[in-house]
C-alpha positions as CSV (number, residue, x, y, z in Angstrom):
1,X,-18.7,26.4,-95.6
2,X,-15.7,24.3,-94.4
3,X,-13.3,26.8,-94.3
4,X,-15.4,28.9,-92.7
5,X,-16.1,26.7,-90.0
6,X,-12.2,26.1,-89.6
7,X,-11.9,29.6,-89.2
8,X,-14.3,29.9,-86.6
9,X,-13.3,26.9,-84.6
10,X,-9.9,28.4,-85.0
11,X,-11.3,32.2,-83.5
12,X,-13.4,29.9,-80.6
13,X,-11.1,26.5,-80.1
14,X,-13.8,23.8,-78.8
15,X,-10.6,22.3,-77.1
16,X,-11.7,23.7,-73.6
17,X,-15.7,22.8,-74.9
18,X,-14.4,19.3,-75.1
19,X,-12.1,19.1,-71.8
20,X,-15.3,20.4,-70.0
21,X,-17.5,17.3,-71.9
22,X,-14.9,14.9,-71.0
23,X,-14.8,16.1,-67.3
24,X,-18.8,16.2,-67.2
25,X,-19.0,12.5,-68.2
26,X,-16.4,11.0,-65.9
27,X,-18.6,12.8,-63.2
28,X,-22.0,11.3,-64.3
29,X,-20.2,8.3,-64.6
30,X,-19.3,8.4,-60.9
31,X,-22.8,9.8,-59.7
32,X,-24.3,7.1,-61.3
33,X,-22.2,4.0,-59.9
34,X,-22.4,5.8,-57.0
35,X,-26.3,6.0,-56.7
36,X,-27.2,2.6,-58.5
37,X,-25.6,1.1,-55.6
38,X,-28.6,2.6,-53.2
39,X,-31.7,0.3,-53.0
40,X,-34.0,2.2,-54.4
41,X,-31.9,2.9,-57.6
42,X,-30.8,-0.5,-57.5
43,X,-34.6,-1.9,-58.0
44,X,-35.0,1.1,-60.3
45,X,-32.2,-0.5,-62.6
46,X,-34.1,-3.8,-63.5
47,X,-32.5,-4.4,-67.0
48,X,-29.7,-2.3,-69.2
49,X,-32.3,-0.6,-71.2
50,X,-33.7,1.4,-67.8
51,X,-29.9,2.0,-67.2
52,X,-29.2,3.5,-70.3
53,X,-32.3,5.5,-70.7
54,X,-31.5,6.7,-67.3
55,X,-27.6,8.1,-69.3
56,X,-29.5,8.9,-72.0
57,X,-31.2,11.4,-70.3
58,X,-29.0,13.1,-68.2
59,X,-26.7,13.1,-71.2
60,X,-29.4,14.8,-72.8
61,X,-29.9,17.6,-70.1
62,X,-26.2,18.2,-69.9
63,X,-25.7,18.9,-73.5
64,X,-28.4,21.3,-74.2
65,X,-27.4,23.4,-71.9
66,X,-23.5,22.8,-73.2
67,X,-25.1,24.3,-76.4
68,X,-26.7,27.2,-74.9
69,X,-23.1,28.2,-73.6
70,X,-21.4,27.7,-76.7
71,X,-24.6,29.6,-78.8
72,X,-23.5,32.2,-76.4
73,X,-20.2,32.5,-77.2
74,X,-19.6,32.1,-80.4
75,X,-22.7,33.6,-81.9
76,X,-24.7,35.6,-78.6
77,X,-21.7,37.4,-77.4
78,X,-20.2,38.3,-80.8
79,X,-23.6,40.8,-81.3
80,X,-23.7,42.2,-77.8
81,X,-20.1,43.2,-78.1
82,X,-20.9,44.2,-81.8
83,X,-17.6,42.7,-82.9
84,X,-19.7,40.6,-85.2
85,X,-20.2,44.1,-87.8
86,X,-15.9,43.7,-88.1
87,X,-16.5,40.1,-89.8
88,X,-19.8,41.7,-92.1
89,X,-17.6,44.4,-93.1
90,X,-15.3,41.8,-94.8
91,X,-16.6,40.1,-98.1
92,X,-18.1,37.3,-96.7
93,X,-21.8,36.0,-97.1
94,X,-23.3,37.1,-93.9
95,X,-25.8,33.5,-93.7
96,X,-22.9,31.5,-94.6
97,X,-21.0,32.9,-91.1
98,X,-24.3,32.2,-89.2
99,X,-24.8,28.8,-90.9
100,X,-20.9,27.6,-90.6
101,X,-21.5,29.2,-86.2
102,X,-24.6,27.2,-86.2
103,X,-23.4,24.1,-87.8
104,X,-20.1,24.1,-85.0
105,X,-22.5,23.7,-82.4
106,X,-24.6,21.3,-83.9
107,X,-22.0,18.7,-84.9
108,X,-20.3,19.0,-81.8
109,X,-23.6,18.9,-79.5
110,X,-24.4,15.3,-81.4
111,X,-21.0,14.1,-81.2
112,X,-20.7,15.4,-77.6
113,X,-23.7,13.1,-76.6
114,X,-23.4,10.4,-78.5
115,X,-19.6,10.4,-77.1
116,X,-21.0,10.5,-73.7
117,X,-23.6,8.2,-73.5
118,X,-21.0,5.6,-74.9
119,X,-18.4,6.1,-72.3
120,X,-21.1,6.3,-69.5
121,X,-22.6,3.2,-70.8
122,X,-19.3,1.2,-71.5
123,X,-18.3,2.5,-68.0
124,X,-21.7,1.4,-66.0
125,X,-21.1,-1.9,-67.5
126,X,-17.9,-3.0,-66.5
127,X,-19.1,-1.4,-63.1
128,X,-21.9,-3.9,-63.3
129,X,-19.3,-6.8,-64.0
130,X,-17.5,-5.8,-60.6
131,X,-20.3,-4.6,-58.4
132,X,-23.7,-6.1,-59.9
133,X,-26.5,-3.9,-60.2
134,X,-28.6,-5.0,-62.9
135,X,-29.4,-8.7,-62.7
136,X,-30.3,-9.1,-66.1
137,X,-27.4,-9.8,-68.4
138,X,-27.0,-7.5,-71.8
139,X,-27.5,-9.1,-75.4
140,X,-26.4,-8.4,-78.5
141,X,-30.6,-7.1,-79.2
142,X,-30.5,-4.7,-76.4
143,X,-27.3,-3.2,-77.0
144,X,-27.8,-3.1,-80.9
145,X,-31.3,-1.2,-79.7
146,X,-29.6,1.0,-77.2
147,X,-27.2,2.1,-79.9
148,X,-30.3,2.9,-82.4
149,X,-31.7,5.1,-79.4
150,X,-28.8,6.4,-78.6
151,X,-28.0,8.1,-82.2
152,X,-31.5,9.1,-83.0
153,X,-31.8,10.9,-79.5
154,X,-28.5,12.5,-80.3
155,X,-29.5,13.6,-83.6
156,X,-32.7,15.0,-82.2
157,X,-30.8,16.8,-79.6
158,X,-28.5,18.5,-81.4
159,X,-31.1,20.6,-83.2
160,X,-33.6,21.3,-80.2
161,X,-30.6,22.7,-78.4
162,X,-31.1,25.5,-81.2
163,X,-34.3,26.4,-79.4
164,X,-32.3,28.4,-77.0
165,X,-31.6,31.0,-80.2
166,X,-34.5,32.6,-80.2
167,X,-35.0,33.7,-77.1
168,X,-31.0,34.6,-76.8
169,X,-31.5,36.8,-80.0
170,X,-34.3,38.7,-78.9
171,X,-32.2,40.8,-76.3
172,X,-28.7,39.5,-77.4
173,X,-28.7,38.2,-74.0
174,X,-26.3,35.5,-72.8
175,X,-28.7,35.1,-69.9
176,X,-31.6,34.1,-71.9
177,X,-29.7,32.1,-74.1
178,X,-28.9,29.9,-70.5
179,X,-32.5,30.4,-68.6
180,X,-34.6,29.0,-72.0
181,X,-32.0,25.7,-72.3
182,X,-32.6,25.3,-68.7
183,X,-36.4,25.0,-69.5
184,X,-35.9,23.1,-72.3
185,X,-33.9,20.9,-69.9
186,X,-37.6,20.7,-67.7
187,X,-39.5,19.7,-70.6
188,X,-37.4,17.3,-72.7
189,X,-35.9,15.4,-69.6
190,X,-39.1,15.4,-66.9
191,X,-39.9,11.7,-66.0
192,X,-43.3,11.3,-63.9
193,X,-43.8,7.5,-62.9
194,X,-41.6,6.1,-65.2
195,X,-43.5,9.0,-68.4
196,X,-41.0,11.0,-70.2
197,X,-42.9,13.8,-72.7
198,X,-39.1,12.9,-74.6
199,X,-40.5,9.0,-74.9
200,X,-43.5,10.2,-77.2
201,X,-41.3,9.9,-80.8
202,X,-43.5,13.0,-82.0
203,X,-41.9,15.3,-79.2
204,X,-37.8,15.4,-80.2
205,X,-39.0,15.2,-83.6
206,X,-41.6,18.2,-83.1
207,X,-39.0,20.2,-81.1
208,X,-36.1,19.3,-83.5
209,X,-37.6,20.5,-86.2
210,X,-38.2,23.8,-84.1
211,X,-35.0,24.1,-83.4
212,X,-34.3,24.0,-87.1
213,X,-37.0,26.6,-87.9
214,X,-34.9,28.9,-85.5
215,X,-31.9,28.3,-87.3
216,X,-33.7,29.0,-90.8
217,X,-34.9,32.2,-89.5
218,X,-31.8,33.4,-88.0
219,X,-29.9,32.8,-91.1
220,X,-32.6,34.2,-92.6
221,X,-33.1,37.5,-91.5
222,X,-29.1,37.9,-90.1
223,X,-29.2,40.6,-92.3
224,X,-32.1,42.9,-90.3
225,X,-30.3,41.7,-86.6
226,X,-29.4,44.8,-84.8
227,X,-25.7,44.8,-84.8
């Protein structure tokens, strides 16, 4: 499974993938000192936990759909150009290939976030230290509890971005791949008076165990795709 990963990764580098994260989190590092600094924000921002659910979330959003483009390329595009029937011709065990694809996106989608909400976070703290925002100071309970958040969210994440899958399977379509982790987007990261669907614990857990149902079956029936 390892070496086919490192194959893979060598056929699709993630270097640009991780260029492009990088990038992305500088940027919602600047939106977000930028905005906090607007009253209504600012009251908004009460305490660090508010401020890093807020990262949370837009991390969150940013990531699925960073998973959608790389289902797309690596496993989307490679059966609408058919060039995936030149790897089944070799001796290789068709669900491991799928797997190994799947796997790449996975581990770099919870790294990715988990990456970003720490450099966001770090980041909107020192900001706080120059320009103060949140009036509260952090403690060791609320960081230790942020961190907790953090890496279960991740984890969560990193399988409901499979979601996307399905729908891009279907029709081989890149499109649909994009379009249904855009509406995941809606419904995981949708906040209505201070309510997030995402804040119910049974939600990521229901919808990352969906996302690993579409994995199962992908791998599962990889032999009957239409190649």
């Amino acid at each position: 499974m390892l070496e086919l990963m490192r194959l893979e990764m060598r056929k699709f580098p993630v270097g640009p993938y991780i260029r492009a994260a990088a990038l992305a989190n500088v940027v919602v590092l600047a939106l977000i000192c930028l905005v906090s600094i607007f009253g209504e924000v600012k009251e908004a921002l009460s305490h660090y936990g508010m401020a890093f659910t807020l990262i949370d979330t837009i991390m969150r959003g940013i990531y699925i759909v960073f998973a959608a483009v790389l289902l797309s390329r690596i496993i989307i595009d490679e059966f609408r150009s058919r060039t995936i029937t030149l790897l089944f011709m070799y001796p290789i065990n068709h669900k491991k290939l799928l797997a190994a694809k799947l796997l790449i996106v996975v581990l770099f989608t919870l790294c990715a976030i988990f990456a970003g909400n720490l450099f966001v976070g770090i980041g909107f703290y020192v900001f706080n230290l120059v320009t103060p925002i949140v009036p509260e100071p952090i403690t060791v309970s609320v960081a230790a509890q942020s961190l907790i958040t953090m890496g279960m969210s991740a984890l969560a994440t990193s399988f409901l971005s499979l979601i996307p899958l399905f729908f891009g399977m279907r029709k081989h379509s890149i499109a649909a791949t994009i379009l249904s982790s855009l509406i995941v987007v809606m419904l995981v990261c949708q906040n209505v008076d201070g309510f997030s669907l995402y804040s119910v614990i049974a939600v990521p857990i229901s919808l990352a165990l969906l996302g690993i149902s579409v994995a199962y079956m992908s791998i599962r029936h990889i032999k009957h795709a239409d190649v």
